[in-house]
LUMLUMVEX-756387 format. One line per 4 residues: number of its first residue (from 0); for each residue x, y, z of C-alpha. Coordinates in steps of 0.25 Angstrom, whole numbers, plus 5000, padded with zeros to 4 digits. Each point is the difference from the previous one (the first is absolute). Last residue first. Example, Ala and Ser with C-alpha at 12.3 -4.5 7.8 and 13.67 -1.06 7.14 Angstrom:
BEGIN
1> 5055,4996,5029; 4994,4986,5002
This chain:
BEGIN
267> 4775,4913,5001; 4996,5011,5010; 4996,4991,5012; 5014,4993,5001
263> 5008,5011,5001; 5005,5004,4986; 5015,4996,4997; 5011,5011,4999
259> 5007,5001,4987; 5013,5004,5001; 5005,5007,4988; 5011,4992,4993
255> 5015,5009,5001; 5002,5010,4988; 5010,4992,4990; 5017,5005,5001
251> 5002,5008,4988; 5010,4991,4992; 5014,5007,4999; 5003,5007,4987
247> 5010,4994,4992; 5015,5005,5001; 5006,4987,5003; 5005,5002,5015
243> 4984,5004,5003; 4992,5013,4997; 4992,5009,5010; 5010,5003,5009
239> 5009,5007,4988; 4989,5009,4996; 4999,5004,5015; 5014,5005,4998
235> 4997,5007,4989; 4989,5007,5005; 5007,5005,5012; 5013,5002,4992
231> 4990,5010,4992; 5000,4999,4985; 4985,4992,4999; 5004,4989,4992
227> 4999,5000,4984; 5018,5001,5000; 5000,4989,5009; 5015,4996,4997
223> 5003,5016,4996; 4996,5002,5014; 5008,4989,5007; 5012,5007,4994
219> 4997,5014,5004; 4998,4994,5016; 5014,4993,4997; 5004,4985,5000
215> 4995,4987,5007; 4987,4994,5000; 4993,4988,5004; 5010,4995,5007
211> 4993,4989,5008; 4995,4997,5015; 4985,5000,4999; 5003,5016,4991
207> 5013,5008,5000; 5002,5013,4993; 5013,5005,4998; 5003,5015,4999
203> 5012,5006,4994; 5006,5015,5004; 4993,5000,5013; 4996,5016,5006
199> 4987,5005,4992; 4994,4986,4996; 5004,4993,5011; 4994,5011,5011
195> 4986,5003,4991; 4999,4982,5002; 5001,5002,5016; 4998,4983,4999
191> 5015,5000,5004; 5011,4991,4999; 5013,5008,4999; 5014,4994,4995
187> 5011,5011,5000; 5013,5001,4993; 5008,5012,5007; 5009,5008,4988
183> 5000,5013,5004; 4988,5002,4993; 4994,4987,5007; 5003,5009,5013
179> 4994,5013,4995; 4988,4991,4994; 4996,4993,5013; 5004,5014,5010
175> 4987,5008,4991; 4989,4988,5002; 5005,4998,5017; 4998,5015,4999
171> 4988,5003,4994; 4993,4988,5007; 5005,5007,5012; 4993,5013,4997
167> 4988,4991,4995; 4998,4992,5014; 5005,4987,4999; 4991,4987,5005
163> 5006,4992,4986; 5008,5006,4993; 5013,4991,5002; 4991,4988,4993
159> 5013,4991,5002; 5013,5006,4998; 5013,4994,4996; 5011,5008,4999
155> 5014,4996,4991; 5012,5005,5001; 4999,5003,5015; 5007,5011,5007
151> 5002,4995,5014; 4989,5009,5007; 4990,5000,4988; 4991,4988,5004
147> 5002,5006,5016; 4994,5014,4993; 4989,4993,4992; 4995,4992,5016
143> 4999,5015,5005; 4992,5005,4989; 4990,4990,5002; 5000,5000,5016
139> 4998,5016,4999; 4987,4996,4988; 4996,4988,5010; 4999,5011,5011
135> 5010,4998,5010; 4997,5001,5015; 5006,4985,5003; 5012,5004,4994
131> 5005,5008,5012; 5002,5014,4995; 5014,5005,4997; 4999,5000,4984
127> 4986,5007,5002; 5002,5015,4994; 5013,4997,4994; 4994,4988,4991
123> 5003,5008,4986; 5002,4989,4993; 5013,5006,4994; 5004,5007,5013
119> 4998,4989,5007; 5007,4990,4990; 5012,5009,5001; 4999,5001,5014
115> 5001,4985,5001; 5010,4999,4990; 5011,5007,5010; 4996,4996,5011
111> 5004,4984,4995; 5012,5006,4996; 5005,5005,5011; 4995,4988,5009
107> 5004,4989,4992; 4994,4995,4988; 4999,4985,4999; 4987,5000,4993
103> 4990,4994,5011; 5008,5012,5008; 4993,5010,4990; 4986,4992,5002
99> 5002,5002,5017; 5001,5015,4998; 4991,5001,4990; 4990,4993,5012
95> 5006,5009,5011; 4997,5012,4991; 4987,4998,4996; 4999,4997,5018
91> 4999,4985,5004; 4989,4994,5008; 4992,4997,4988; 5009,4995,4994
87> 4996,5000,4984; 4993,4994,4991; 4994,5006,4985; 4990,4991,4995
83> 5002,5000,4984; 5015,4997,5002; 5010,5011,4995; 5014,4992,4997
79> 5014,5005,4997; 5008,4990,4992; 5016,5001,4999; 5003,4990,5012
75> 4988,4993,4996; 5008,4992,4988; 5012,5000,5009; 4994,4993,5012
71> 4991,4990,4990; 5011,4995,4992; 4993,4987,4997; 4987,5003,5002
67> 5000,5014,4993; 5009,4996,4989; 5010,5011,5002; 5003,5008,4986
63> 4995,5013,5004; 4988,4995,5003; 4997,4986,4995; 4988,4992,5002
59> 4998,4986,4995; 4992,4988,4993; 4990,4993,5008; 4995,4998,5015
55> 5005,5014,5003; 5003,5002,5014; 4991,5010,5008; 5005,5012,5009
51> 5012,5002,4991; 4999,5014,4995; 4997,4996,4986; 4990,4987,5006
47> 4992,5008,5007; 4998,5012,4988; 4995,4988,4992; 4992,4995,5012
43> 4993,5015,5002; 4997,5000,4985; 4995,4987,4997; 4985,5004,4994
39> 4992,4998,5014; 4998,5014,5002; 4996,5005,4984; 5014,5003,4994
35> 5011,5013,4996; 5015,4999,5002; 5006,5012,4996; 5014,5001,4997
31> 5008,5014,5001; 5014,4998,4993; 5013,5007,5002; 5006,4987,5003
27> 4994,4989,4993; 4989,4988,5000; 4999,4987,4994; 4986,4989,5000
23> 4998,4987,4999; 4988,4995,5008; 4996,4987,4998; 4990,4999,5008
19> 4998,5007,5015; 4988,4997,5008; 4997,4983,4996; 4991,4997,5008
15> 5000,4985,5004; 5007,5003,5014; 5004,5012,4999; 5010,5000,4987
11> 5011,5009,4995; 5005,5001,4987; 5012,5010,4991; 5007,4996,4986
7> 5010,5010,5002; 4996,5012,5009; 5012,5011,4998; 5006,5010,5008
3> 5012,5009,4997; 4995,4999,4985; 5015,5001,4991; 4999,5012,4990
């Protein structure tokens, strides 16, 4: 089966730091992939550059066959995108706000009524969707911003660190609608450093480390290649940030010099 997004030969730079490198990766419909990394391993620019907020320096990003920079309109046209800082207006209602996403679409007004209840009643905003935005909990701005990625029925949904500030019930949720919608055949990109949430929702994990793929496969598959590890993804995954690209152990890093603090004079 043809990927619907695929990395090819993937880099980004700041400067004289390289972020993302060499990145080639392919992802599917029905297909839960979790994007696993220490803050600073590549994450959020790969996710930037897939949604179009950052340009690849090398190779090229497809989704659904668009090139992302060359076709960016119809490659984003079929992406829903869940930041790691949700934003809203703060003087608009829920409503207001997925109001406004619906028109972004081009629905008009029946059917943009239409999918906003739908997503109301799926994210269950009933209780709040009429407040202003200023008064939203992150969790209520958290669901809300999931319900304007799914308004225009994405192919693709890309969520950066979507558990993060959730209360467990909504945690339950967002964990429950991901694999109802990839069974459906939804693909869905998630970075996350919630490592129980990948291993219980994502059907492959990727783990990335100073801005390489270090990993890229199933949680059972990383377990039969570390089979004298410690079994947990926990452990695993520490495993894999303690080894470099070519599988050595990393060196342990030398304690720092004690400071020595000369005598006073009349003590020497």
């Amino acid at each position: 089966m043809a990927a619907i997004v695929e990395f090819k030969g993937v880099g980004r730079d700041y400067g004289s730091k390289r972020a993302v490198d060499n990145l080639n990766l392919d992802l599917h419909s029905g297909e839960l992939f979790a994007l696993l990394g220490h803050n600073g391993a590549g994450k959020t620019t790969t996710i930037k550059m897939l949604v179009g907020l950052l340009r690849p320096q090398f190779g090229t990003v497809t989704v659904g066959g668009y090139d992302i920079v060359e076709s960016t309109r119809q490659a984003v046209s079929i992406l829903g995108y869940v930041p790691d800082q949700p934003y809203l207006y703060d003087k608009l209602s829920g409503r207001e706000f997925l109001d406004f996403i619906a028109g972004m679409y081009g629905f008009d007004g029946k059917q943009s009524k239409m999918l906003v209840d739908r997503e109301i009643e799926r994210f269950s905003l009933g209780g709040f969707i009429n407040d202003l935005c200023e008064s939203y909990s992150h969790g209520m701005k958290q669901r809300t911003v999931f319900a304007a990625a799914m308004l225009h029925n994405p192919r693709v949904l890309v969520v950066d660190e979507p558990m993060v500030g959730l209360d467990p019930q909504s945690i339950r949720l967002v964990k429950d609608l991901l694999r109802e919608e990839v069974d459906r055949g939804l693909c869905v990109l998630m970075s996350t450093h919630t490592l129980a949430a990948a291993e219980e929702i994502a059907n492959r994990i990727g783990v990335m480390r100073h801005s390489k793929l270090l990993f890229n496969g199933t949680v059972q598959e990383l377990r039969a290649a570390h089979p004298a590890t410690d079994q947990s993804l926990e452990s695993l995954y520490l495993h894999l940030m303690d080894i470099g690209p070519d599988g050595s152990p990393l060196p342990v890093p030398a304690p720092p010099a004690p400071v020595v603090e000369p005598l006073p004079q009349g003590e020497r």
